[in-house]
C-alpha atoms as one frame of an Amber mdcrd trajectory, in Angstrom:
protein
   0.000   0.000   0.000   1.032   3.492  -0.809   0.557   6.746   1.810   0.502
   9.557  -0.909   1.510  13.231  -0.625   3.690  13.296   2.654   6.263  15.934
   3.033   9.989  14.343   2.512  12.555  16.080   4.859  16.106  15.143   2.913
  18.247  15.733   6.039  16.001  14.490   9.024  17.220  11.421  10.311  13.277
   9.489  11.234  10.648   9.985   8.875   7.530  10.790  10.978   3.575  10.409
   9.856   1.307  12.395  11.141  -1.959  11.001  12.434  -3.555  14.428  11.708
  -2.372  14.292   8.275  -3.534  10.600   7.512  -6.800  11.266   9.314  -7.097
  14.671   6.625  -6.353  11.595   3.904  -9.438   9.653   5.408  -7.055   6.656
   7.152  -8.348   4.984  10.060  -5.977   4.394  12.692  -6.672   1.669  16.105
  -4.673   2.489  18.546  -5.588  -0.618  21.243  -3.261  -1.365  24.287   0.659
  -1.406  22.863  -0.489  -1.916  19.100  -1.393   0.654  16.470  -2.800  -0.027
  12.701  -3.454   2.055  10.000  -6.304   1.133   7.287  -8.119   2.729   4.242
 -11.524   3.598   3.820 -12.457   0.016   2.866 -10.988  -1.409   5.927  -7.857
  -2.596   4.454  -5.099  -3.401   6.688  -1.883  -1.023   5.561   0.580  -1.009
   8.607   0.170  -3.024  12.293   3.153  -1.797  14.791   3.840  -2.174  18.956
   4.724   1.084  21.427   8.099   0.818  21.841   9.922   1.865  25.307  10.028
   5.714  24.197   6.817   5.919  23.993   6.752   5.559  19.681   6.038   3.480
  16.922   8.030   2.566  14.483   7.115   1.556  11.042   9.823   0.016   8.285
   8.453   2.218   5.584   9.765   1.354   1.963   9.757   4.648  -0.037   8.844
   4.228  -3.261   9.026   7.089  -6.234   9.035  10.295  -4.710   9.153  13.562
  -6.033  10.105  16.717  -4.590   9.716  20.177  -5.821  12.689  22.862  -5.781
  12.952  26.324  -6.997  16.117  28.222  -8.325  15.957  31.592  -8.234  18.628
  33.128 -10.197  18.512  36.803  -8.922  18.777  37.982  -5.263  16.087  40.629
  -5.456  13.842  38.182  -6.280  14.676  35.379  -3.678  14.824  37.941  -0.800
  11.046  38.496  -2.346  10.168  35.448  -1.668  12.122  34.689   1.111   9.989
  37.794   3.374   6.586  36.252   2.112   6.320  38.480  -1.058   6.995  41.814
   0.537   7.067  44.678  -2.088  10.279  45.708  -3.417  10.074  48.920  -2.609
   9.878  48.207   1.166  12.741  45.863   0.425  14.766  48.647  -1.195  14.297
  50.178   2.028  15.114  47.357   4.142  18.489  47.078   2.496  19.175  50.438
   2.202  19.000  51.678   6.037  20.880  48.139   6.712  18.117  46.744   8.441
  18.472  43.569   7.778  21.985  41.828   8.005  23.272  39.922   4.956  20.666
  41.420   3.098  22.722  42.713  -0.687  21.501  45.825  -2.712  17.785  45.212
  -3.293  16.445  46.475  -7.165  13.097  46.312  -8.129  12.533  43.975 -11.380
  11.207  44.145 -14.330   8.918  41.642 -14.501   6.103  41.221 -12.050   5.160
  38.358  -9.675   2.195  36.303 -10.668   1.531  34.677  -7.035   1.663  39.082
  -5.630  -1.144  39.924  -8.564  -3.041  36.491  -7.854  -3.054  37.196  -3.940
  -4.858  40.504  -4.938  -7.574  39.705  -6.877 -10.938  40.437  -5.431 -13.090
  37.466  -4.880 -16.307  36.627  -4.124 -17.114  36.181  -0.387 -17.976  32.839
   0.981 -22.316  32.720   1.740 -23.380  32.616   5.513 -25.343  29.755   6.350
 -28.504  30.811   8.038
């Protein structure tokens, strides 16, 4: 059985599940006594473990294909962008010129525009209010 879409952490040294995570997924864990078990939605069996003496579980998880998404940002003004959550450049001009920051290099406001900035300020419709 697969667990799909779990965060992969290259450098941490025990991969953890989350039981909030596989419950958001629609698993069913049992957790009876010393023994916990994780099944799908048709009652299918996927992992059985025991408590061990610290108080966790481990599970010999095989990874199979996994995927993981990185982004290379080539110029500085634009990773410090996205780096302080999409602040404008402007107030990262500023930022970098009254060295408030430390480490943070001559900031220059691009040419191009951020899509994720101009999609975070569209209007959109409100959500109804149940009576």
């Amino acid at each position: 059985m697969y667990i799909y879409d779990v965060f992969y952490v290259p450098d941490m040294k025990s991969n953890m599940l989350s039981m909030g995570q596989l419950a958001e997924k629609s698993y069913v864990m049992h957790i009876v006594e010393n023994k916990f078990s994780i099944s799908d939605k048709k009652v299918n069996l996927i992992l059985k473990t025991f408590l061990l003496k610290n108080c966790m579980f481990l599970v010999h998880i095989h990874m199979g294909d996994f995927k993981c998404l990185n982004a290379i940002v080539n110029n500085e003004s634009w990773l410090w962008h996205l780096r302080f959550g999409h602040l404008n450049f402007q107030s990262l001009e500023n930022l970098s010129k009254q060295n408030l920051v430390n480490g943070l290099p001559h900031i220059h406001h691009p040419d191009q525009l951020c899509e994720a900035c101009i999609f975070g300020k569209n209007h959109r419709i409100p959500f109804v209010k149940e009576p």
